[in-house]
C-alpha positions in Angstrom: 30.4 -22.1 18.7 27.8 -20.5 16.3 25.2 -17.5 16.7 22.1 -19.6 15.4 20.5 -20.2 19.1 20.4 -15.8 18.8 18.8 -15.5 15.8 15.0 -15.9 16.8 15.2 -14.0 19.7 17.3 -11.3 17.0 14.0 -11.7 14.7 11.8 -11.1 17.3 13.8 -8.1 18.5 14.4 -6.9 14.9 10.6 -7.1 14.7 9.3 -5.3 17.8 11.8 -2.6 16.9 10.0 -2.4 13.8 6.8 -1.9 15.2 8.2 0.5 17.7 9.5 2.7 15.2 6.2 3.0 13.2 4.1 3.4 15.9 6.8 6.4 17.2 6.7 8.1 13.5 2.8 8.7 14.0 3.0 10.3 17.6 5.9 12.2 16.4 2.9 14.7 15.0 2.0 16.5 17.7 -2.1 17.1 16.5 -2.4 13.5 16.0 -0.7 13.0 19.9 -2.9 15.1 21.1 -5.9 13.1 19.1 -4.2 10.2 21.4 -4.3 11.5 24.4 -7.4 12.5 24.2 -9.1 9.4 22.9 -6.9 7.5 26.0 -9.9 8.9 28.1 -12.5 6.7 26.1 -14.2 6.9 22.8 -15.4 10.3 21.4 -17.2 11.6 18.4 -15.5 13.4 15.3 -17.6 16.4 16.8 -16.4 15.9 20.3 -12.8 15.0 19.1 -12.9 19.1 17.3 -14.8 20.9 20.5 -12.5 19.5 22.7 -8.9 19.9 20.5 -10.0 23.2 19.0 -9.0 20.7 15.5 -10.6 22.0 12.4 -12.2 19.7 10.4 -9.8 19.3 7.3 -6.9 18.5 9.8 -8.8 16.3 11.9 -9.9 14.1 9.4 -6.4 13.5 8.1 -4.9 12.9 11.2 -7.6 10.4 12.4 -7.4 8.8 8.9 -3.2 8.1 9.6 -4.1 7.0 12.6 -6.6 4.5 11.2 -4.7 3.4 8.1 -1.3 2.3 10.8 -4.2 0.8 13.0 -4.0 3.1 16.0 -7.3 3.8 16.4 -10.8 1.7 15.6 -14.3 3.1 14.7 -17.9 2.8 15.3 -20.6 4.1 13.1 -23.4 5.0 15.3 -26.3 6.6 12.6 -24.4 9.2 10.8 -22.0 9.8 13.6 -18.7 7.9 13.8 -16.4 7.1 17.0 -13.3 6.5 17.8 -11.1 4.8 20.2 -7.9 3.4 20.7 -7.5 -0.2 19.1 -3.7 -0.9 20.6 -3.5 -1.6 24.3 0.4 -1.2 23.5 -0.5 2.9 22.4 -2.7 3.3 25.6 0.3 1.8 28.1 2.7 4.5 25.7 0.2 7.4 26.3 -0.2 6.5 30.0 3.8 6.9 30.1 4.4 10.1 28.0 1.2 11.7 30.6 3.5 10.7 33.2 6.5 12.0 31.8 5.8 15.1 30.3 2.1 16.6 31.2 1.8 18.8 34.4 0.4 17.0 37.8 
Protein backbone atom coordinates (compact mmCIF):
# COMPACT_ATOMS: atom_id res chain seq x y z
CA UNK A 1 0.00 0.00 0.00
CA UNK A 2 1.50 3.51 -0.94
CA UNK A 3 1.23 7.08 0.80
CA UNK A 4 0.34 8.99 -2.63
CA UNK A 5 -3.71 9.28 -1.78
CA UNK A 6 -1.92 11.59 1.48
CA UNK A 7 0.08 13.68 -0.36
CA UNK A 8 -2.46 16.52 -1.47
CA UNK A 9 -4.01 16.72 1.62
CA UNK A 10 0.03 16.81 3.11
CA UNK A 11 0.54 19.86 0.48
CA UNK A 12 -2.35 21.54 1.46
CA UNK A 13 -1.49 21.03 5.19
CA UNK A 14 2.21 21.85 4.50
CA UNK A 15 0.76 25.02 2.92
CA UNK A 16 -1.69 26.44 5.39
CA UNK A 17 1.01 25.83 7.99
CA UNK A 18 2.95 28.00 5.95
CA UNK A 19 0.74 30.74 5.92
CA UNK A 20 0.05 30.20 9.58
CA UNK A 21 3.41 30.69 10.52
CA UNK A 22 3.91 34.01 8.66
CA UNK A 23 0.93 35.51 9.59
CA UNK A 24 2.04 34.40 13.48
CA UNK A 25 5.67 36.06 12.97
CA UNK A 26 3.91 39.55 12.35
CA UNK A 27 1.59 39.50 15.51
CA UNK A 28 4.45 38.29 17.36
CA UNK A 29 5.29 42.23 17.60
CA UNK A 30 3.29 43.38 20.08
CA UNK A 31 2.94 47.37 18.48
CA UNK A 32 1.84 45.97 15.34
CA UNK A 33 -0.89 43.53 17.54
CA UNK A 34 -1.99 46.18 18.96
CA UNK A 35 -2.26 48.15 15.34
CA UNK A 36 -4.54 44.82 14.83
CA UNK A 37 -6.63 44.96 17.34
CA UNK A 38 -7.35 48.12 16.92
CA UNK A 39 -8.13 48.26 13.28
CA UNK A 40 -10.46 44.89 14.07
CA UNK A 41 -12.95 47.71 15.24
CA UNK A 42 -13.16 49.17 11.56
CA UNK A 43 -10.98 51.37 9.47
CA UNK A 44 -9.08 54.31 11.02
CA UNK A 45 -6.85 57.07 9.88
CA UNK A 46 -2.86 57.13 10.30
CA UNK A 47 -3.86 60.18 12.70
CA UNK A 48 -6.51 58.17 14.59
CA UNK A 49 -4.39 54.90 14.52
CA UNK A 50 -1.40 57.38 16.70
CA UNK A 51 -4.21 59.25 19.17
CA UNK A 52 -5.66 56.17 19.92
CA UNK A 53 -2.25 53.78 20.35
CA UNK A 54 -0.22 56.66 21.88
CA UNK A 55 2.22 55.26 18.44
CA UNK A 56 4.67 57.80 17.33
CA UNK A 57 4.87 58.45 13.97
CA UNK A 58 8.26 56.79 12.93
CA UNK A 59 7.12 53.49 14.58
CA UNK A 60 3.73 53.58 13.21
CA UNK A 61 4.68 53.89 9.87
CA UNK A 62 6.92 50.90 9.87
CA UNK A 63 4.76 48.72 11.55
CA UNK A 64 1.71 49.52 9.22
CA UNK A 65 4.12 49.21 6.27
CA UNK A 66 5.03 45.25 7.52
CA UNK A 67 1.74 44.84 7.84
CA UNK A 68 0.96 46.03 4.35
CA UNK A 69 4.01 44.43 2.58
CA UNK A 70 2.61 40.50 4.23
CA UNK A 71 -0.94 41.82 3.19
CA UNK A 72 -2.53 42.15 6.52
CA UNK A 73 -3.97 45.27 6.20
CA UNK A 74 -5.48 47.32 2.85
CA UNK A 75 -5.60 51.11 2.33
CA UNK A 76 -7.64 53.95 1.09
CA UNK A 77 -6.47 57.27 0.09
CA UNK A 78 -9.03 59.65 0.95
CA UNK A 79 -7.38 63.49 -0.16
CA UNK A 80 -4.18 63.43 1.66
CA UNK A 81 -5.32 61.16 4.33
CA UNK A 82 -4.85 57.42 4.07
CA UNK A 83 -6.93 54.44 5.89
CA UNK A 84 -6.60 51.41 6.93
CA UNK A 85 -8.33 48.22 7.60
CA UNK A 86 -7.96 44.67 7.79
CA UNK A 87 -7.69 42.93 4.31
CA UNK A 88 -7.76 39.04 5.83
CA UNK A 89 -11.02 37.80 7.22
CA UNK A 90 -8.64 34.87 8.49
CA UNK A 91 -6.53 37.83 10.84
CA UNK A 92 -9.97 39.37 12.00
CA UNK A 93 -11.46 35.56 13.09
CA UNK A 94 -7.47 35.31 14.88
CA UNK A 95 -7.90 38.80 16.60
CA UNK A 96 -11.54 37.90 17.60
CA UNK A 97 -9.88 34.70 19.43
CA UNK A 98 -6.67 36.17 21.02
CA UNK A 99 -9.63 39.16 22.53
CA UNK A 100 -11.15 36.26 23.84
CA UNK A 101 -8.37 34.67 25.22
CA UNK A 102 -6.21 37.10 26.68
CA UNK A 103 -7.97 40.79 27.06
CA UNK A 104 -10.00 41.48 30.28
CA UNK A 105 -13.99 41.10 30.08
Amino acid sequence: MTLDHLAPPLALMRQGANEATATLRVLANPDRLLLLCQLSQGESSVSELEDALDLHQPTLSQQLGVLRSEGLVATRRDGKRMYYRIADPRVLKLLETLYQLYCPQ
